[in-house]
N, C-alpha and C positions, 0 to 999 in steps of 0.2 A: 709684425705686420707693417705692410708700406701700403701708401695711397697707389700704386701700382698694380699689388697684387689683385689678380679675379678670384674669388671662392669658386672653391667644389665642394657639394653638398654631396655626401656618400649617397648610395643606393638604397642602404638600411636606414636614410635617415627621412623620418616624416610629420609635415609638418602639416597644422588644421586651426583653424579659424573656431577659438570657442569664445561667444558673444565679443567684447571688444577686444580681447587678446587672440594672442596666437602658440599653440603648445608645438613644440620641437618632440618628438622620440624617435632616441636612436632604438631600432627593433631588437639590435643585438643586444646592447649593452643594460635596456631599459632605464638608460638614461632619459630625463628629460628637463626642459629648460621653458618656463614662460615668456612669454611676451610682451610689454605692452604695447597698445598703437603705433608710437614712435618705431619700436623695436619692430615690429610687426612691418610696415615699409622697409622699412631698413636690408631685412630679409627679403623680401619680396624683391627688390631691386638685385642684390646678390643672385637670388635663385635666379635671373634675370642674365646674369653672366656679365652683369657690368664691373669694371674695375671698382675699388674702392673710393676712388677720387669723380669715376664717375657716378656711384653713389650719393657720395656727398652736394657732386654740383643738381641731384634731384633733389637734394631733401633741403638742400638750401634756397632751391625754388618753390617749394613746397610749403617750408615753414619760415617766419621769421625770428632765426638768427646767424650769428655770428659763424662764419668759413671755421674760425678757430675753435669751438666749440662745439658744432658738428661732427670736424674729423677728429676731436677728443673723440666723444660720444660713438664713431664708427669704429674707432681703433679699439677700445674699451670694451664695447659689446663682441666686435671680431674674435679679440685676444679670450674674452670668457666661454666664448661658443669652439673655438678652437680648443684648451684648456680641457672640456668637455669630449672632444674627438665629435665635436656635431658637424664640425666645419674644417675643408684643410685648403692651402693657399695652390693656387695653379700655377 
């Protein structure tokens, strides 16, 4: 993953707000992946069609901290939801 890439969220893939998190399932696979808040924006801005870098510069206005720790945290969650086939790079 690069701070460049946009995500595509497949057709089968569906996502739902249960109390503070947020459940991922892929319809095909029945795969699925929780969320927490953090992760829950995160995704949200993806589904959104923002690049990864622009991702990061919301959640770094959003939350206080560090550029370098953010796009840890974006690349990390990216690479596991990818890894899964929930998410693929545009």
């Amino acid at each position: 993953m690069n701070l460049s890439d946009k995500i595509q969220i497949p057709a089968q893939v569906m996502a739902r707000q249960v109390g503070a998190e947020t459940v991922i399932l892929d319809l095909a696979t029945g795969t699925y992946f929780g969320l927490d808040p953090v992760g829950a924006r995160i995704w949200q801005l993806m589904s959104e069609g923002k690049t990864l870098s622009e991702v990061c510069d919301a959640m770094q206005a959003e939350f206080e901290v560090s550029r370098e720790d953010i796009q840890r945290d974006v690349i990390e969650l990216t690479e596991k939801l990818k890894a899964q086939q929930l998410i693929s790079t545009a």
